[in-house]
C-alpha positions as CSV (number, residue, x, y, z in Angstrom):
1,X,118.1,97.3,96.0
2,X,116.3,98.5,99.6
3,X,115.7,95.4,101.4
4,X,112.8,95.3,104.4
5,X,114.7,95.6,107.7
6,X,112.0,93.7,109.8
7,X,108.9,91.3,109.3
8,X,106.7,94.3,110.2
9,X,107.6,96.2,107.2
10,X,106.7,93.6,105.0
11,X,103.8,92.9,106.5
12,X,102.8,96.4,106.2
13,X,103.7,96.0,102.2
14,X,101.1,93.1,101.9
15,X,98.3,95.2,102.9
16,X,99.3,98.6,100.5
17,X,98.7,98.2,97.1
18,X,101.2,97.8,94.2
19,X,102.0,101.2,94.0
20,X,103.3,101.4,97.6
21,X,106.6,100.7,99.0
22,X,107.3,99.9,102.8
23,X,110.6,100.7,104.0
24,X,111.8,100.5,107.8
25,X,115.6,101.6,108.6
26,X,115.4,101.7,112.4
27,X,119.0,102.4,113.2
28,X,118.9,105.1,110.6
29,X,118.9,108.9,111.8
30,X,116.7,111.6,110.2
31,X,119.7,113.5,108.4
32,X,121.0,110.2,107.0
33,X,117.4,109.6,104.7
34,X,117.4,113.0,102.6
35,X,120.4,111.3,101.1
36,X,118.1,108.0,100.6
37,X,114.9,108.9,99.8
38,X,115.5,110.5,96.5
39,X,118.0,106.8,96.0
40,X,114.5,105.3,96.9
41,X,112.4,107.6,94.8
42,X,114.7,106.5,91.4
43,X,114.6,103.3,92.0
44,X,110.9,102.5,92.2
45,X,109.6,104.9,89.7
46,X,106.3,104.0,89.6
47,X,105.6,104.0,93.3
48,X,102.9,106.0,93.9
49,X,103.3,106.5,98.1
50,X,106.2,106.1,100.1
51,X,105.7,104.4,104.0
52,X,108.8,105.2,105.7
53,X,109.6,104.4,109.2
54,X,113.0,105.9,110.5
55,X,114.7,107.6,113.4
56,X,114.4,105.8,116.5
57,X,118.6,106.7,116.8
58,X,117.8,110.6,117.3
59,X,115.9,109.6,120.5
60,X,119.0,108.5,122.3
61,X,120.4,112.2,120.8
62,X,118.2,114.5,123.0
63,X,119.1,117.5,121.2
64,X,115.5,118.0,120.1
65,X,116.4,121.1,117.7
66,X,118.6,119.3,115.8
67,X,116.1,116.7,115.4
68,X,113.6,119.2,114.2
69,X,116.1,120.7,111.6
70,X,116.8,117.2,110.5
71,X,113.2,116.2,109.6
72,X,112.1,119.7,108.2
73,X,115.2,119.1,105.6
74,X,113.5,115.7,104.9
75,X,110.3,117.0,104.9
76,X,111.3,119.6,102.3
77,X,113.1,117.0,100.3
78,X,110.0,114.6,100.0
79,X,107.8,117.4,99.3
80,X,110.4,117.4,96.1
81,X,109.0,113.9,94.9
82,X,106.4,112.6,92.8
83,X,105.7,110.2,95.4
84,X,103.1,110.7,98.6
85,X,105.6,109.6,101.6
86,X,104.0,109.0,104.5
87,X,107.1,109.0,107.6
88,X,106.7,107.5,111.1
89,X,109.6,108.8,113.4
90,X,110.2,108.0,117.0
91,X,108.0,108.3,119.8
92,X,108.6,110.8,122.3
93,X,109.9,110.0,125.4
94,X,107.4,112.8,126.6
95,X,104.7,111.2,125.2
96,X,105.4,107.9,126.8
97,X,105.8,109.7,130.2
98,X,102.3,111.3,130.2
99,X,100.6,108.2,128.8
100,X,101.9,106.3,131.9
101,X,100.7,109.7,133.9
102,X,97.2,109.7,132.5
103,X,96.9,105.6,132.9
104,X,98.2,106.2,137.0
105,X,96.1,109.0,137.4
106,X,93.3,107.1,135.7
107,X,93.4,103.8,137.6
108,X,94.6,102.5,134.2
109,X,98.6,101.9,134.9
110,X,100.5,100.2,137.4
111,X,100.2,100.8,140.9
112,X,104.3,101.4,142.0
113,X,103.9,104.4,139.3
114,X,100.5,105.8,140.7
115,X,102.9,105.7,144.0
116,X,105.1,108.1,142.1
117,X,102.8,110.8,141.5
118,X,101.0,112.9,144.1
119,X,98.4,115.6,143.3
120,X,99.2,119.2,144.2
121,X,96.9,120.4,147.0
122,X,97.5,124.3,147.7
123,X,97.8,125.0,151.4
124,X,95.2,127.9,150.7
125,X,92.2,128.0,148.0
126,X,93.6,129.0,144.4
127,X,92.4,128.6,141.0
128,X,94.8,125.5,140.1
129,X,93.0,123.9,143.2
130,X,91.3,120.9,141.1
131,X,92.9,121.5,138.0
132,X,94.3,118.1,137.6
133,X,98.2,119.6,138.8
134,X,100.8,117.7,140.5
135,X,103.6,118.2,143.0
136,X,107.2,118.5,141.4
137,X,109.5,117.5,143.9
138,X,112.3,119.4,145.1
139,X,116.0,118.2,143.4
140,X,119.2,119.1,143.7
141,X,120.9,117.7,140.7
142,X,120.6,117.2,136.9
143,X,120.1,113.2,137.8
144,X,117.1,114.2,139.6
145,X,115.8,116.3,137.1
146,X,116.0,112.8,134.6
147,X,114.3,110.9,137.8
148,X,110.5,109.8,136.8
149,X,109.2,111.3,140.3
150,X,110.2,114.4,139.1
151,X,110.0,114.8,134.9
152,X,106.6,113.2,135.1
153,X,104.9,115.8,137.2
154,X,106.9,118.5,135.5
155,X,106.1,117.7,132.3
156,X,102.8,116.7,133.4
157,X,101.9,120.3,134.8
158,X,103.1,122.8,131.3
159,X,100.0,120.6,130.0
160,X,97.0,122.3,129.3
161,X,93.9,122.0,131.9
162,X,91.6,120.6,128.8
163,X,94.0,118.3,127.9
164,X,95.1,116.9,131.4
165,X,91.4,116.2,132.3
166,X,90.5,114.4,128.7
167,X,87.6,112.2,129.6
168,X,88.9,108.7,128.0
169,X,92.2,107.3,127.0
170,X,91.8,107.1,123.6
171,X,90.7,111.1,123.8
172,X,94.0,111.8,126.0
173,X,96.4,110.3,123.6
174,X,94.5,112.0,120.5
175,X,95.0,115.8,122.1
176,X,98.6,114.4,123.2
177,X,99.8,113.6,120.0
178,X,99.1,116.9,118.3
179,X,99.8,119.1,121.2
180,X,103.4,117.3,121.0
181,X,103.3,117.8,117.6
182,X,102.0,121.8,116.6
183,X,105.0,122.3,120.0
184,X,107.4,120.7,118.3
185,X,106.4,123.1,115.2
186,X,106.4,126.5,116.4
């Protein structure tokens, strides 16, 4: 029998319908629930939809092309089922990078970060002047490279324009999520 791994998966369960099952294994990686989800899929028969929350281990991995292999041979496995599965991974750690960016650069995060990030001002009139682009500091080793002062311009900058200057928060995160997602695909 699959047991609930945290209050928030049952909670979850209360508001789905009988034909639903909540499941949360959060110290579970991706490769380890292709195994599982079929296990899951006999065992409640009559379960219409499938909410699956799994994954957060593969974060700590940072190989993200093994990650991606691992949840297209999930994906392909559930598309196998009778069952709708709906499956919530792990966040990004790019994504909760340029959410901080866009708050800092929007008066919306904390101030020691918007201390952190300085706009990119050409010393001569270019097309990126205005564009919403920050300086990348200069460093010297790979523990620079993992340094917030430098990965969050970096990563801020291979954004495009349109979705750098989104209008509102809630617009920002929107774009973010499937510009993550269709590069995380191709």
């Amino acid at each position: 029998m699959v047991s609930f791994a945290s209050v928030d998966a049952s909670n979850v369960q209360m508001m789905c319908g009988k034909n639903t099952k909540v499941l949360c294994f959060p110290k579970d990686m991706v490769n380890n629930l292709k195994e599982r989800i079929l296990q899951i899929a006999d065992e409640y028969p009559t379960v219409t939809n499938i909410v699956l929350h799994t994954g957060s281990n593969d974060v700590s991995k940072q190989q993200s092309e093994v990650l991606k292999r691992d949840f297209t041979g999930l994906l392909n496995t559930v598309n196998s089922l009778n069952a709708a599965v709906f499956i919530s991974g792990p966040v990004p750690i790019d994504f909760k990078v340029l959410m901080l960016v866009y708050k800092a650069l929007n008066g919306l995060g904390p101030k020691y970060i918007s201390d952190l990030l300085t706009q990119y001002e050409p010393s001569r009139s270019l097309r990126s002047s205005g564009s919403g682009l920050l300086s990348v500091p200069r460093v010297r080793t790979r523990h620079g490279e993992a340094a917030f002062s430098f990965y969050a311009p970096y990563i801020w900058n291979k954004l495009p324009e349109s979705l750098r200057s989104a209008e509102t928060l809630s617009l920002f995160k929107s774009r973010l999520k499937t510009h993550l997602f269709s590069a995380a695909f191709e």
